[in-house]
C-alpha positions in Angstrom: 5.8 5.4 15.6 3.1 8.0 15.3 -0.7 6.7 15.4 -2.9 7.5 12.6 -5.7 7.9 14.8 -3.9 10.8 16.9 -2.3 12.5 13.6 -3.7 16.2 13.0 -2.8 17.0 9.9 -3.9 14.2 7.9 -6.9 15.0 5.6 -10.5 13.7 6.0 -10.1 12.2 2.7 -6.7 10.6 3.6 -8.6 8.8 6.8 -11.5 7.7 4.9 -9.6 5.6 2.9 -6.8 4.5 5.0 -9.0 4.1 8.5 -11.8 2.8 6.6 -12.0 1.2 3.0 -8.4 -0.4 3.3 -9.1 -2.2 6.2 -12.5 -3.4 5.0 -10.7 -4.6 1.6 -7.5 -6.1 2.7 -7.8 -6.5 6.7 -5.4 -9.0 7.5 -5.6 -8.7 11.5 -2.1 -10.3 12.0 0.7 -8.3 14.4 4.3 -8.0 13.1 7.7 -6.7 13.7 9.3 -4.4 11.1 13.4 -3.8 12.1 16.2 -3.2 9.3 14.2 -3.4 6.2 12.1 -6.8 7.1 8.6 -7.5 8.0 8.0 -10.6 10.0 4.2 -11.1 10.8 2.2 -14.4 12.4 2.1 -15.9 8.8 4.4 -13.5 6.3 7.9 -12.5 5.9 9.1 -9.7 3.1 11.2 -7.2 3.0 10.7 -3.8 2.0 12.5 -0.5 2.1 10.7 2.0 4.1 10.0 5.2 1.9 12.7 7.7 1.4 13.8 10.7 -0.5 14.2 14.5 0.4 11.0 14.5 2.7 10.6 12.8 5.7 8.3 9.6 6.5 6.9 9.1 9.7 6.2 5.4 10.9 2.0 5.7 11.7 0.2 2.6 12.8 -2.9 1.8 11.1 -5.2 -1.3 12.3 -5.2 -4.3 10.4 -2.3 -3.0 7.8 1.3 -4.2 8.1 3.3 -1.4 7.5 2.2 2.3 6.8 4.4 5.3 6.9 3.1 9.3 6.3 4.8 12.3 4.6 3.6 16.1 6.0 5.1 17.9 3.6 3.4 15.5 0.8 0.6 15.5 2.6 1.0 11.2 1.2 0.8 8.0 2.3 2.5 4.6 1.8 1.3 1.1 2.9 2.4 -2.5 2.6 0.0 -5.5 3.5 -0.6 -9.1 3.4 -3.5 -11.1 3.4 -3.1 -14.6 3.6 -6.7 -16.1 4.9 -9.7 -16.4 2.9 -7.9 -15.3 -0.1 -10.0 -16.0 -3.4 -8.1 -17.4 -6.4 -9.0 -14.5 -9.2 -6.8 -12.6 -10.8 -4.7 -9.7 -10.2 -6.4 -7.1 -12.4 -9.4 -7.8 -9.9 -7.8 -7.5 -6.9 -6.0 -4.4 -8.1 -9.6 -2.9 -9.0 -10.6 -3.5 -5.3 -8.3 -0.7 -4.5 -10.5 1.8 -6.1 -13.5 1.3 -4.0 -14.9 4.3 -2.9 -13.2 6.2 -5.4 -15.3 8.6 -8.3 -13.7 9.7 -11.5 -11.2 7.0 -11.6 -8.5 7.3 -14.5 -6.0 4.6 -14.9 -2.5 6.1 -15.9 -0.4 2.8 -16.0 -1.6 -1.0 -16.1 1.3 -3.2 -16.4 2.6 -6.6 -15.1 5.6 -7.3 -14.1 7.5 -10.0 -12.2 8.3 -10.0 -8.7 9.3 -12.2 -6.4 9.2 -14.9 -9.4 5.8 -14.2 -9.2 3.4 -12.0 -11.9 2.4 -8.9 -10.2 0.1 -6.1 -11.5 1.6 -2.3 -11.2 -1.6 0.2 -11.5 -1.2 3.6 -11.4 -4.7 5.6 -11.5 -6.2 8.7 -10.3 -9.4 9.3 -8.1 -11.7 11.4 -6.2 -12.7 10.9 -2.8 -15.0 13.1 -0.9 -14.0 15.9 -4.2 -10.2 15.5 -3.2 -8.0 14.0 -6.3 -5.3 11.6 -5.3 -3.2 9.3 -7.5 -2.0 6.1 -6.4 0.7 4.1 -7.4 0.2 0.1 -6.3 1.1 -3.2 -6.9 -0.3 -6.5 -6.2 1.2 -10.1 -6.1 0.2 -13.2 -5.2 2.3 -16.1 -3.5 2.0 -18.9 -1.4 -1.6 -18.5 -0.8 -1.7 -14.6 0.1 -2.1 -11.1 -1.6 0.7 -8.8 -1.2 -0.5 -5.3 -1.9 2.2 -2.1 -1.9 0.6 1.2 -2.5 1.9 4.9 -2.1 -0.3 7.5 -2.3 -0.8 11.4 -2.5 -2.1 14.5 -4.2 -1.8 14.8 -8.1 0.2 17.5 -7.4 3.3 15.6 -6.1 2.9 12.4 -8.4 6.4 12.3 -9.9 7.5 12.1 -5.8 5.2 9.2 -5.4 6.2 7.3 -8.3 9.9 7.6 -7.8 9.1 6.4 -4.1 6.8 3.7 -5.2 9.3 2.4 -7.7 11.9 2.5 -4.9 9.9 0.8 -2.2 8.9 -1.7 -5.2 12.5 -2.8 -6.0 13.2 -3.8 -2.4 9.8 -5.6 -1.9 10.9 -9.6 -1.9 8.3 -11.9 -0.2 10.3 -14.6 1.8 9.2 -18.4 3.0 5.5 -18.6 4.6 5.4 -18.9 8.2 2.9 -21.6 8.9 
């Protein structure tokens, strides 16, 4: 596993919102263990497929996410967290939108739900500009049992269809499994 903070060829753009906003919105300070396809943190389970396809994903450790993996030669990201304390009862179009802090000329490409985990979850895909840099993003966000489950994979516009077929990958694995109390 590779740590974020050590990584030299991520872009100052990439670190402002990894580092800094998604910590900030979905900081979740719990410690798990990742082995075969399953996360198992202090209050969480799920599984999840880590990123594949023709490029290679790197494990990187960000603070305060569960799981984050980065691509060099899509210069892109993916992340999966939980949050499961002080966790607001609105709805998933506004938890979604939280995502986009930060972010200037937002355009929404995709706004659908879906269900997953027998639960509703929200699927955005939008573009954005941080620090003049256009990314687009590809997320979901589900709640159950009292936490916010939010999957992202990100990178530049110019690699989009990449992302999305990743996303949609990682996305048909996720399954959230009994809350660890």
């Amino acid at each position: 596993m590779v740590n974020i903070e050590m990584k030299g060829k991520c872009l100052r753009t990439l670190w402002v919102w990894i580092v800094l906003l998604m910590p900030m919105l979905f900081g979740c300070s719990h410690s798990g263990r990742y082995e075969n396809g399953q996360f198992r943190g202090q209050s969480v389970r799920y599984n999840v497929n880590a990123p594949g396809g023709e490029t290679s994903w790197e494990r990187i450790s960000v603070k305060n996410c569960d799981l984050a993996w980065f691509n060099g030669e899509l210069n892109s990201t993916a992340m999966v967290n939980s949050k499961c304390e002080n966790v607001d009862d609105v709805p998933l179009e506004s938890l979604a939108r939280h995502l986009m802090i930060g972010l200037t000329d937002v355009e929404v490409i995709r706004n659908e739900g879906m269900k997953q985990s027998g639960r509703d979850a929200l699927v955005l895909e939008f573009s954005g500009e941080l620090d003049g840099v256009t990314r687009r993003f590809h997320t979901a966000v589900l709640k159950k049992d009292s936490c916010v489950y939010d999957l992202v994979v990100e990178g530049p516009v110019s690699v989009a269809a990449g992302t999305r077929s990743i996303f949609d990958t990682m996305l048909a694995s996720f399954a959230v499994g009994s809350r660890v109390n």
